[in-house]
DOTOR-905820 format. One record per residue (C-alpha): residue number from 1; chain; x, y, z. Coordinates in Angstrom, 1 decimal, decimal comma. Layout:
<atoms>
+------+-------+--------+--------+--------+
! resi ! chain !      X !      Y !      Z !
+------+-------+--------+--------+--------+
!  NUM !     A !      X !      Y !      Z !
...
+------+-------+--------+--------+--------+
</atoms>
This chain:
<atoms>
+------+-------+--------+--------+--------+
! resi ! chain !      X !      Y !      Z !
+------+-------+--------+--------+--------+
!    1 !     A !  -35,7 !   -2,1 !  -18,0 !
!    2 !     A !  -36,5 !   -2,2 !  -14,6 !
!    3 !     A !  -34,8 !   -2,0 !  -10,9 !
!    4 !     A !  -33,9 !   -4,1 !   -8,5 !
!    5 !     A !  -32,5 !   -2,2 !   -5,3 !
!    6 !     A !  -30,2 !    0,5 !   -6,9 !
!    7 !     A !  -29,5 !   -2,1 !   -9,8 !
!    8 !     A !  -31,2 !   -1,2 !  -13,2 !
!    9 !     A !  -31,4 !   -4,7 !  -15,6 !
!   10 !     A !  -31,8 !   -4,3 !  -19,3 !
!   11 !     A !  -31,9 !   -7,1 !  -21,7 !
!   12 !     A !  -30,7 !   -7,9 !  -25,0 !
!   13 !     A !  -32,8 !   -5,4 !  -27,1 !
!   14 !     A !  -32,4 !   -2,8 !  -25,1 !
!   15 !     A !  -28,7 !   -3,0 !  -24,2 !
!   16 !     A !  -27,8 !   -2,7 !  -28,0 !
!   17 !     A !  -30,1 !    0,2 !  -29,0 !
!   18 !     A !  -30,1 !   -1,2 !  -32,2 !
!   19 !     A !  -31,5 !   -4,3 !  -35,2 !
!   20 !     A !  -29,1 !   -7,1 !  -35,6 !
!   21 !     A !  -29,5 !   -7,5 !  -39,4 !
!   22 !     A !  -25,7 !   -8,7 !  -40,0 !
!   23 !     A !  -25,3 !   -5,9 !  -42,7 !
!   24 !     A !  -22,2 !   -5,0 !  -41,1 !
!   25 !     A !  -20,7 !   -8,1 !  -41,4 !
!   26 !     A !  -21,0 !   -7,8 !  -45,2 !
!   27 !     A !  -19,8 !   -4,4 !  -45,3 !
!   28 !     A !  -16,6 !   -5,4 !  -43,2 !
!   29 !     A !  -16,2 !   -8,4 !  -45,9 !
!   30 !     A !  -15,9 !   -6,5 !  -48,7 !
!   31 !     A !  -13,8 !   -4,1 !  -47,5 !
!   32 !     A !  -11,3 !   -6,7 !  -46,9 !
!   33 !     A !  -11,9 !   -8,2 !  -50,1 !
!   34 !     A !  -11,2 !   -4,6 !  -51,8 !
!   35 !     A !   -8,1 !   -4,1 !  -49,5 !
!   36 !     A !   -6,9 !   -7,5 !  -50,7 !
!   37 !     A !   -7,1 !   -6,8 !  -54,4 !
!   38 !     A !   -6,0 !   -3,5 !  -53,9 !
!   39 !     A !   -2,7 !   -4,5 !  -52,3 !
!   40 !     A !   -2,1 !   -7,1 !  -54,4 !
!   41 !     A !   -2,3 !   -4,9 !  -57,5 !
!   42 !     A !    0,3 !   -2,7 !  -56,1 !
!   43 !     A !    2,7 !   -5,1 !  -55,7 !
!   44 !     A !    1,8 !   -7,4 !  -58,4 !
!   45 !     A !    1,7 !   -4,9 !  -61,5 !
!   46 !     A !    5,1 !   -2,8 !  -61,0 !
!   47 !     A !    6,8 !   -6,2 !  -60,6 !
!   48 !     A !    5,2 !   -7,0 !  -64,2 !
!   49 !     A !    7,2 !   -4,3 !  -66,0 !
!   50 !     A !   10,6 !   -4,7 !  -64,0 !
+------+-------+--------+--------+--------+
</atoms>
């Protein structure tokens, strides 16, 4: 980080505050996958048995 008049410039790294590993992309994935299959059971199994 550093100044420039009253402007303070941070890059990349420092801007996030954080790793960029992807691991939440995988966690947001599944979840959708497990939504899917969730709502799918709901509506798939009480229509078996009407």
């Amino acid at each position: 980080m550093h100044k420039h008049g009253d402007e303070v410039h941070v890059n990349d790294t420092e801007a996030s505050g954080g790793r960029k590993t992807g691991a939440m992309r995988w966690v947001l994935g599944v979840s959708l996958l497990l939504a899917i299959i969730a709502m799918s059971a709901v509506w798939i199994i009480p229509a078996l048995f009407s």
